[in-house]
N, CA, C and O atoms as a GROMACS GRO file, in nm:
protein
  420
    1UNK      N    1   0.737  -0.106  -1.916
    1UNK     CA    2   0.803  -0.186  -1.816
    1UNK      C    3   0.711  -0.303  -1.781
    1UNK      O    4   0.602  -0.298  -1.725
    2UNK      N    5   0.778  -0.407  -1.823
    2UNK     CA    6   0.660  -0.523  -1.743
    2UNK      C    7   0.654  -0.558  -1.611
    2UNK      O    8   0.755  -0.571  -1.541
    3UNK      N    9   0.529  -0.575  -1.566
    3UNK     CA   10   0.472  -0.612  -1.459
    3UNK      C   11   0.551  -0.717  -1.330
    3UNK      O   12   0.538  -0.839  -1.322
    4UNK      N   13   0.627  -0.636  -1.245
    4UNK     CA   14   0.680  -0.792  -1.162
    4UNK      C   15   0.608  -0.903  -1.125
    4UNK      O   16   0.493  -0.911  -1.169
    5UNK      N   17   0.661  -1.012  -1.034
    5UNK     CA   18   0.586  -1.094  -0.956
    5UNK      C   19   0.539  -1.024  -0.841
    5UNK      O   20   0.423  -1.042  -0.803
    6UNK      N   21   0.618  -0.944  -0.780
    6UNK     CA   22   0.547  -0.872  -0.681
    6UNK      C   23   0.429  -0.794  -0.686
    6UNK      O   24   0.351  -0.773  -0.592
    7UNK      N   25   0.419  -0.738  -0.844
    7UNK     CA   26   0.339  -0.636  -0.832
    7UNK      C   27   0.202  -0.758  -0.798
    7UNK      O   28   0.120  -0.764  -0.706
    8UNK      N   29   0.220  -0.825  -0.891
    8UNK     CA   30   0.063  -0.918  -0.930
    8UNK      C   31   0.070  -0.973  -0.804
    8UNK      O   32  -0.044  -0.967  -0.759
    9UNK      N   33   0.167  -1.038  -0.698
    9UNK     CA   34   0.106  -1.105  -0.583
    9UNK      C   35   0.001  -0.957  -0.513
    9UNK      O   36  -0.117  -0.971  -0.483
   10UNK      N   37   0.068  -0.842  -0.500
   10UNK     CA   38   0.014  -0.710  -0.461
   10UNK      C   39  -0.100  -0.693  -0.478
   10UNK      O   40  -0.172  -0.672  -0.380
   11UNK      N   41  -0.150  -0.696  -0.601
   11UNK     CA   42  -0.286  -0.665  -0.715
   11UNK      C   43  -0.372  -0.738  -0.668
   11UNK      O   44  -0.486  -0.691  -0.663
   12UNK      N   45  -0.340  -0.916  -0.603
   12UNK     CA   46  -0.412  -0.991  -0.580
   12UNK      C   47  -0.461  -0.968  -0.455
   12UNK      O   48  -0.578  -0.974  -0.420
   13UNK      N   49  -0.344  -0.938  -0.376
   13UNK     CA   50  -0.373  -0.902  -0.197
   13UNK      C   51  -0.503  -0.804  -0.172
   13UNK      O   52  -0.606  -0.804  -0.104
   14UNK      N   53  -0.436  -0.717  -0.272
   14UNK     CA   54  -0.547  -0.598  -0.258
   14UNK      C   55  -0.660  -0.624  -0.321
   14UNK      O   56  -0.750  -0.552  -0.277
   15UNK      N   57  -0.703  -0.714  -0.424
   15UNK     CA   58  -0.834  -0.785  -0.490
   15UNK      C   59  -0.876  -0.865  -0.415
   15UNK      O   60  -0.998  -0.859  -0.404
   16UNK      N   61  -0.826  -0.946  -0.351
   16UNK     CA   62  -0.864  -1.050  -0.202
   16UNK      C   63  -0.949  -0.935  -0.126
   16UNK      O   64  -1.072  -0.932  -0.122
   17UNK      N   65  -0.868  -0.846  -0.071
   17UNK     CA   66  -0.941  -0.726   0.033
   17UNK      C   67  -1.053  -0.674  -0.029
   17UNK      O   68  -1.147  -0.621   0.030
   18UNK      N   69  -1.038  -0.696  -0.181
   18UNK     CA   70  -1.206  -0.578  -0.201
   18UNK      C   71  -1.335  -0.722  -0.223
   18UNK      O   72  -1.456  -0.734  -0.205
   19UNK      N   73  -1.270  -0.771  -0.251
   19UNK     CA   74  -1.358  -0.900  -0.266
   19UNK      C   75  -1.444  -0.929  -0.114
   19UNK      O   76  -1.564  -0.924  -0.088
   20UNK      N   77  -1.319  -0.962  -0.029
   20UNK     CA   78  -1.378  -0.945   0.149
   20UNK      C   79  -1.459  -0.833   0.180
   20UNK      O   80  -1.533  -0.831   0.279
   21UNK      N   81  -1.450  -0.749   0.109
   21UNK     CA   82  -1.515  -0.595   0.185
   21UNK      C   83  -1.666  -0.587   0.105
   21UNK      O   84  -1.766  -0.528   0.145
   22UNK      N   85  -1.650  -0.655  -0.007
   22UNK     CA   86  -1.796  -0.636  -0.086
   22UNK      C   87  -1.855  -0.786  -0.054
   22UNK      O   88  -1.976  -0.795  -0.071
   23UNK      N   89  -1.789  -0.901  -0.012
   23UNK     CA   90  -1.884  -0.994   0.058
   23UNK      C   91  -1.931  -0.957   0.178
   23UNK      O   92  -2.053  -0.973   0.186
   24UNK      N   93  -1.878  -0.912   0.279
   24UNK     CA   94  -1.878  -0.842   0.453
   24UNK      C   95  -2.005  -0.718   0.430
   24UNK      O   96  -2.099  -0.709   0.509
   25UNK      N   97  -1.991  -0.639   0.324
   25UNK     CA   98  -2.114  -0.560   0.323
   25UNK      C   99  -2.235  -0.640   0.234
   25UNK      O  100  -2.355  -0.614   0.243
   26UNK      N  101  -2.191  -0.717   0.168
   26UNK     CA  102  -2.345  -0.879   0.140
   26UNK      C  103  -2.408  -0.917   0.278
   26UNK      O  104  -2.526  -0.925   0.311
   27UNK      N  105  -2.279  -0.939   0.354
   27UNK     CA  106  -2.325  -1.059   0.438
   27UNK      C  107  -2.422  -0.972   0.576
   27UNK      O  108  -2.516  -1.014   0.644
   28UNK      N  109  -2.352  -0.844   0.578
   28UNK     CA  110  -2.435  -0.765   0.645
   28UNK      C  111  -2.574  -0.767   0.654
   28UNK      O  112  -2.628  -0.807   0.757
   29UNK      N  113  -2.668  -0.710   0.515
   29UNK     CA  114  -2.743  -0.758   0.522
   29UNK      C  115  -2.838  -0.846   0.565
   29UNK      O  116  -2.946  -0.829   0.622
   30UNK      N  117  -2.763  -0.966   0.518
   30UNK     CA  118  -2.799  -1.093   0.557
   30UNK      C  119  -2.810  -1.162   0.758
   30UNK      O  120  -2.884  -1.248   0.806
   31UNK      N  121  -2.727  -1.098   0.807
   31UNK     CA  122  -2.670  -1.138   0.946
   31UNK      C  123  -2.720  -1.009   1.055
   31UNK      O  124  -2.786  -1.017   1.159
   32UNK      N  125  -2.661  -0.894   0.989
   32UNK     CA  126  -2.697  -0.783   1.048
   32UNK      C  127  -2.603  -0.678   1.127
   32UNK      O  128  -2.506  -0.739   1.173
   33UNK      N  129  -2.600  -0.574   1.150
   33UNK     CA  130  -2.457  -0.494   1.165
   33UNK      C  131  -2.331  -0.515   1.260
   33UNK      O  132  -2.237  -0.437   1.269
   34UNK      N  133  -2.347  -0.640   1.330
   34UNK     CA  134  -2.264  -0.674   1.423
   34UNK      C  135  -2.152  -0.754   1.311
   34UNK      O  136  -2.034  -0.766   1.342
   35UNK      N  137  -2.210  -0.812   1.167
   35UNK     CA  138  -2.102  -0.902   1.096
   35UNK      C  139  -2.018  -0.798   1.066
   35UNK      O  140  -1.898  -0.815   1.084
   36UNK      N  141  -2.070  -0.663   1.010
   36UNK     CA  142  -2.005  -0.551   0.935
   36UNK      C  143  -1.877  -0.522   1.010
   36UNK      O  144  -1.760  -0.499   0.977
   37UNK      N  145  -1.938  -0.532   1.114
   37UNK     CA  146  -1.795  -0.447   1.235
   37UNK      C  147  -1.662  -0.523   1.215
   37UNK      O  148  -1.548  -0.484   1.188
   38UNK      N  149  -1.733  -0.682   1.246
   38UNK     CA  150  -1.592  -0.779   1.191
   38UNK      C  151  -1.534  -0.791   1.092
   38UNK      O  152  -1.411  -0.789   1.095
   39UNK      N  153  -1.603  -0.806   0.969
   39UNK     CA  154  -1.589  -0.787   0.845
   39UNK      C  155  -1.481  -0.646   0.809
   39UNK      O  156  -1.394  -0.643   0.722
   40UNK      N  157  -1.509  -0.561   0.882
   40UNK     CA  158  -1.432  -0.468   0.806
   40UNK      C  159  -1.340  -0.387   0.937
   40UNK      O  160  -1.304  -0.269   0.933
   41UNK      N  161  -1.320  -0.468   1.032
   41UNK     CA  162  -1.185  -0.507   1.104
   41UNK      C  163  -1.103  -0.611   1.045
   41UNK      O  164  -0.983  -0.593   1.025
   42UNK      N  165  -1.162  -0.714   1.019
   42UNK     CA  166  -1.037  -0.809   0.895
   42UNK      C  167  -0.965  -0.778   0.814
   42UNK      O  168  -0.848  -0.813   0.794
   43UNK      N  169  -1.088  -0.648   0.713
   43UNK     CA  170  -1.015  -0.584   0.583
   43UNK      C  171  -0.953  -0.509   0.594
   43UNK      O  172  -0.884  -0.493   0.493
   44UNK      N  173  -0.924  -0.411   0.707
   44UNK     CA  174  -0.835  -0.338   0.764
   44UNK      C  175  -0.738  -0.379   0.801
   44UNK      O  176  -0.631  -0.325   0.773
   45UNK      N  177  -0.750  -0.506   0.891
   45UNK     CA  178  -0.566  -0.574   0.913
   45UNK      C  179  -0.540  -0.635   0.797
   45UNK      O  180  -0.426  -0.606   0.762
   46UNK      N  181  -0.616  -0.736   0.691
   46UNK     CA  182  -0.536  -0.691   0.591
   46UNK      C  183  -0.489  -0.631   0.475
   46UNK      O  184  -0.424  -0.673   0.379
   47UNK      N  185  -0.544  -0.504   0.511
   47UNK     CA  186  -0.465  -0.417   0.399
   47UNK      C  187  -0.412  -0.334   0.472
   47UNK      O  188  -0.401  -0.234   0.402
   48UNK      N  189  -0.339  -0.299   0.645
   48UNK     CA  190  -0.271  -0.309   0.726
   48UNK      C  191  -0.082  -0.379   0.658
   48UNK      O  192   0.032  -0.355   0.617
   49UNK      N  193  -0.182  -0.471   0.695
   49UNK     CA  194  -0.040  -0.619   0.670
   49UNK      C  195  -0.002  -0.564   0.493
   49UNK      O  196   0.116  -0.530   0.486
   50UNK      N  197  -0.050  -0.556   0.405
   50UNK     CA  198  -0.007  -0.525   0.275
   50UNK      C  199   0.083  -0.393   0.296
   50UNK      O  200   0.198  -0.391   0.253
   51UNK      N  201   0.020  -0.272   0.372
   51UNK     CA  202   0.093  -0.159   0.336
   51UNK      C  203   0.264  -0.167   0.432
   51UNK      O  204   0.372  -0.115   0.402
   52UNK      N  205   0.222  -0.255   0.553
   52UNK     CA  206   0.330  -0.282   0.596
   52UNK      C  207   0.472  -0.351   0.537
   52UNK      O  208   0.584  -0.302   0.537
   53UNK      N  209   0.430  -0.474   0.489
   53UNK     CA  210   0.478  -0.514   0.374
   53UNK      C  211   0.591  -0.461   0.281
   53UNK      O  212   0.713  -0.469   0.275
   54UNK      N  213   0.476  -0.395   0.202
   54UNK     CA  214   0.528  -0.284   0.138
   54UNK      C  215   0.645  -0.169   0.188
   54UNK      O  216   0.753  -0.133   0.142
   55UNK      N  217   0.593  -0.146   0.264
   55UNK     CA  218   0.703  -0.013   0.324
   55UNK      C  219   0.862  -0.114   0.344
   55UNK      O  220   0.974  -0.084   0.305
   56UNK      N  221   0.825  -0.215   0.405
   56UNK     CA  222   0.996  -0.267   0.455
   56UNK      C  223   0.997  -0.343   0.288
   56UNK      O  224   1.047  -0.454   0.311
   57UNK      N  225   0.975  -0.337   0.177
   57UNK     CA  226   1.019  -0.421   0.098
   57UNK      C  227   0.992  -0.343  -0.055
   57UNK      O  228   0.963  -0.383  -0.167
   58UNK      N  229   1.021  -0.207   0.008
   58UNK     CA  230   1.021  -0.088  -0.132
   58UNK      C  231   1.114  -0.010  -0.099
   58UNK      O  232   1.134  -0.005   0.023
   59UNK      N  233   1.192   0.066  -0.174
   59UNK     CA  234   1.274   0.138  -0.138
   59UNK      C  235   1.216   0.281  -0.233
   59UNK      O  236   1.102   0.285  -0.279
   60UNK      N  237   1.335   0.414  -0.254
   60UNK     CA  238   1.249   0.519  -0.310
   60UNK      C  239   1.400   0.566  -0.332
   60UNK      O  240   1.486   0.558  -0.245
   61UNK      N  241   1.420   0.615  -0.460
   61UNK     CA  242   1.546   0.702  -0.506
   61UNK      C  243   1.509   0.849  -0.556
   61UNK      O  244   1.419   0.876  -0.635
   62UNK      N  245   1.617   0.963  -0.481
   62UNK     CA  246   1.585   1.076  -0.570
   62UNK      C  247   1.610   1.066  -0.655
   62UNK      O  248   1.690   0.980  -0.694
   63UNK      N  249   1.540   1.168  -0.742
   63UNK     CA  250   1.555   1.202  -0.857
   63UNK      C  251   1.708   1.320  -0.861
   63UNK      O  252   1.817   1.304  -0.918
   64UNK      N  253   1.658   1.432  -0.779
   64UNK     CA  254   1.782   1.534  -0.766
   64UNK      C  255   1.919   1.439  -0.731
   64UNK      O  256   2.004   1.396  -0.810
   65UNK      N  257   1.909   1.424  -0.603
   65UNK     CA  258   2.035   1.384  -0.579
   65UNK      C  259   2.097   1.206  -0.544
   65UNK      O  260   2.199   1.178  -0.482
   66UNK      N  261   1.998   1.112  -0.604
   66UNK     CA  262   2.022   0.994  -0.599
   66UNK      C  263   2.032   0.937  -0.479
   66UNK      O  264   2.118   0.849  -0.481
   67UNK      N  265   1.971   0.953  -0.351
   67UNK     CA  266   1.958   0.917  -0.250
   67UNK      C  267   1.875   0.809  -0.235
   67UNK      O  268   1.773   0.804  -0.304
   68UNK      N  269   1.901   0.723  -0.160
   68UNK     CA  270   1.834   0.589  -0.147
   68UNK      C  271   1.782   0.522  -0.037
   68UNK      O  272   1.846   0.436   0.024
   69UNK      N  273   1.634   0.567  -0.002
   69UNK     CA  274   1.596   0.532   0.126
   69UNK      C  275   1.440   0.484   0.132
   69UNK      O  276   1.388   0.456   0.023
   70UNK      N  277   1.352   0.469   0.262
   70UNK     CA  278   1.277   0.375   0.276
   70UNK      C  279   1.217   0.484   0.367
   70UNK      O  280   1.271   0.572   0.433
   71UNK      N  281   1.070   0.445   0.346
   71UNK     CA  282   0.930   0.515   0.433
   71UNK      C  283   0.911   0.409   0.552
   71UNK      O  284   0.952   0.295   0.575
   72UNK      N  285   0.830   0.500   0.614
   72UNK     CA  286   0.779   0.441   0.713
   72UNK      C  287   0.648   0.403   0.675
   72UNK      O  288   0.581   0.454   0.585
   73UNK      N  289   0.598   0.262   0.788
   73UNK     CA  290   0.451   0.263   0.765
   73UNK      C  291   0.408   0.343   0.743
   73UNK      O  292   0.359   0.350   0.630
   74UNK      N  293   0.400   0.432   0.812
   74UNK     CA  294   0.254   0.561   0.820
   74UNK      C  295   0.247   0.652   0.695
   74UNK      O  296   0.143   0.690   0.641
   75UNK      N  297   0.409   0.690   0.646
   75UNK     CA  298   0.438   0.753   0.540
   75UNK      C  299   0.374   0.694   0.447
   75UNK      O  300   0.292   0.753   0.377
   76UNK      N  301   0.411   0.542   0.432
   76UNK     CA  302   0.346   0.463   0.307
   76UNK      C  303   0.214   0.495   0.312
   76UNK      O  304   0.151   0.567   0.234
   77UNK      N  305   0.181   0.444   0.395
   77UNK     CA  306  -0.023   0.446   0.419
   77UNK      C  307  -0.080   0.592   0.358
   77UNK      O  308  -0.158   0.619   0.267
   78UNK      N  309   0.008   0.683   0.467
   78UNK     CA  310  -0.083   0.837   0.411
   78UNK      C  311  -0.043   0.938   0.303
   78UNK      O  312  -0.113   1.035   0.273
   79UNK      N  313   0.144   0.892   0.216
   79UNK     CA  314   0.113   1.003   0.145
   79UNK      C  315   0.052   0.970   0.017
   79UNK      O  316   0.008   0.855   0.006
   80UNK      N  317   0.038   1.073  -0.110
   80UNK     CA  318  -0.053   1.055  -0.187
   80UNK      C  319   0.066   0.936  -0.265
   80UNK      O  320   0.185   0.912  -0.244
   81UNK      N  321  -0.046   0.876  -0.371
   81UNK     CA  322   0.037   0.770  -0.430
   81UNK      C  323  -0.016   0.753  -0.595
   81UNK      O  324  -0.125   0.802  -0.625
   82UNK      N  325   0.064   0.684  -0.695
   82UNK     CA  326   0.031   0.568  -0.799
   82UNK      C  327   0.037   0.454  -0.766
   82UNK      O  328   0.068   0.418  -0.652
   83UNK      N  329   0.005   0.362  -0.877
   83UNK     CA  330   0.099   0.208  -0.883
   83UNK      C  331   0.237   0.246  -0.817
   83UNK      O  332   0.277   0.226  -0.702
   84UNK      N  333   0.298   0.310  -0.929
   84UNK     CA  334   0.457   0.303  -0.964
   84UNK      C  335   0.552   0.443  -0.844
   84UNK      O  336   0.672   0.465  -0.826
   85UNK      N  337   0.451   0.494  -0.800
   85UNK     CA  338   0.513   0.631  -0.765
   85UNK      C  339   0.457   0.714  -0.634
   85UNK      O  340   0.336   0.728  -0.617
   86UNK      N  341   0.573   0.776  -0.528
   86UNK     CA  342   0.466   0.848  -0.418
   86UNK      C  343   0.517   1.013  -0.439
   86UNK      O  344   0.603   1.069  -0.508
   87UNK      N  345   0.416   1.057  -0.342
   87UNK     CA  346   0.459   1.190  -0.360
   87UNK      C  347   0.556   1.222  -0.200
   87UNK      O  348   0.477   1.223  -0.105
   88UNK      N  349   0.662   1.239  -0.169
   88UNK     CA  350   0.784   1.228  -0.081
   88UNK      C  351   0.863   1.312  -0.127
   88UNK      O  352   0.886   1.349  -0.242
   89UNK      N  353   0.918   1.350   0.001
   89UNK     CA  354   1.054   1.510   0.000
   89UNK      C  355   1.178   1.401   0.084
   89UNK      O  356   1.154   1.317   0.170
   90UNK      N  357   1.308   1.437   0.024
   90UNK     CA  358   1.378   1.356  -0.003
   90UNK      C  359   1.438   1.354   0.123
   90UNK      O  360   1.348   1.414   0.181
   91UNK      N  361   1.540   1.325   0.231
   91UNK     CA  362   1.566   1.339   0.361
   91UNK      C  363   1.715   1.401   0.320
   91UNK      O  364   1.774   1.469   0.404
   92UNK      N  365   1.767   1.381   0.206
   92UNK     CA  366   1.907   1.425   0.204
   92UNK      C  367   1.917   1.576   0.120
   92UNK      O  368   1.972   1.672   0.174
   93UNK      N  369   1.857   1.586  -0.018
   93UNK     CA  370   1.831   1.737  -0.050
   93UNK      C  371   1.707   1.816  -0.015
   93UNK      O  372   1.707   1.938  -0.027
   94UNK      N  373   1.599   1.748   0.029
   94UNK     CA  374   1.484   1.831   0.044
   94UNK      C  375   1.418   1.860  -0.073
   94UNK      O  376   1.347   1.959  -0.084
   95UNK      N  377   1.436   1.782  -0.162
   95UNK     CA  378   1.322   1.777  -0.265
   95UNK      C  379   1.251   1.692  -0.288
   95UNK      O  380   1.262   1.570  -0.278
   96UNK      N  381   1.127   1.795  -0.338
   96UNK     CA  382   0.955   1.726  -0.297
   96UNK      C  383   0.905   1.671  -0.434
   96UNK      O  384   0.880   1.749  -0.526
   97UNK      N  385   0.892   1.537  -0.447
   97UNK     CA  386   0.784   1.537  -0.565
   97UNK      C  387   0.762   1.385  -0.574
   97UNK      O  388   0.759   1.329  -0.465
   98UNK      N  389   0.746   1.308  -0.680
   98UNK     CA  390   0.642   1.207  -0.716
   98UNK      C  391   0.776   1.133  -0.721
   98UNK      O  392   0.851   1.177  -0.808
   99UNK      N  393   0.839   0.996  -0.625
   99UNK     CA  394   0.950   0.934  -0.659
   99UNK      C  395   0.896   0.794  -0.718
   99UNK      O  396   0.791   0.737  -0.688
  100UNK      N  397   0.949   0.773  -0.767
  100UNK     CA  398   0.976   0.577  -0.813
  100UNK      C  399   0.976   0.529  -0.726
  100UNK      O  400   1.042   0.574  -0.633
  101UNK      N  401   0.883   0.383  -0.709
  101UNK     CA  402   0.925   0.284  -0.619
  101UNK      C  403   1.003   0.182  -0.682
  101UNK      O  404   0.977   0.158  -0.800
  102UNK      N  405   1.102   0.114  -0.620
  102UNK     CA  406   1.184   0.019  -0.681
  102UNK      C  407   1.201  -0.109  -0.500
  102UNK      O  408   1.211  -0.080  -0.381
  103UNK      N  409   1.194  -0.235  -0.572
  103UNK     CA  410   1.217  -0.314  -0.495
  103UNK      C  411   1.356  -0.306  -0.458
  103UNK      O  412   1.451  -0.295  -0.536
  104UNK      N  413   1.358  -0.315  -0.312
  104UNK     CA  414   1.459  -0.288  -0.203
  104UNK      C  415   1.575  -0.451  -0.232
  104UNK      O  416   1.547  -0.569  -0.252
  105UNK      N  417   1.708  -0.375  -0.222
  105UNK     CA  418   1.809  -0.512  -0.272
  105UNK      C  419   1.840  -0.565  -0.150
  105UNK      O  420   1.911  -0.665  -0.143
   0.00000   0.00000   0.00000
């Protein structure tokens, strides 16, 4: 399956954030532990703002019974995940396992 535009703006968001998080622990060093604190309050809102994002602009289909619905922030953030896939129990049959993400129409 090739790669969307979304995924790669995604890839980048989240390469922006590690990029910020490994300059912020450079700059530490350099400045001293008061930069760190800021530094990695930034990288937190944004990869905050990404997972948010995400949640209102992914959707998730069963597998069992073809149901078609959407996580919440928090869901997004904490359950386990891939690229392509989370691990989620379905709200309409109650089955648990690794769904597809598909962009929301």
């Amino acid at each position: 399956m090739p790669i969307s535009w979304t995924q790669t703006k995604r890839s980048s968001i989240v390469g922006l954030a590690a990029v910020l998080l490994i300059a912020t622990l450079g700059c530490a060093f350099l400045v001293g532990p008061q930069f760190i604190r800021i530094g990695l309050i930034v990288v937190l809102l944004l990869l905050s703002l990404v997972v948010y994002r995400h949640s209102r602009r992914t959707e998730y289909e069963c597998p069992q019974c073809h149901n078609i619905f959407q996580v919440s922030f928090f869901t997004d953030l904490l359950s386990p995940h891939f690229p392509d896939r989370k691990l989620l129990t379905c709200r309409s049959c109650g089955h648990t396992g690794f769904f597809h993400a598909r962009a929301r129409h």
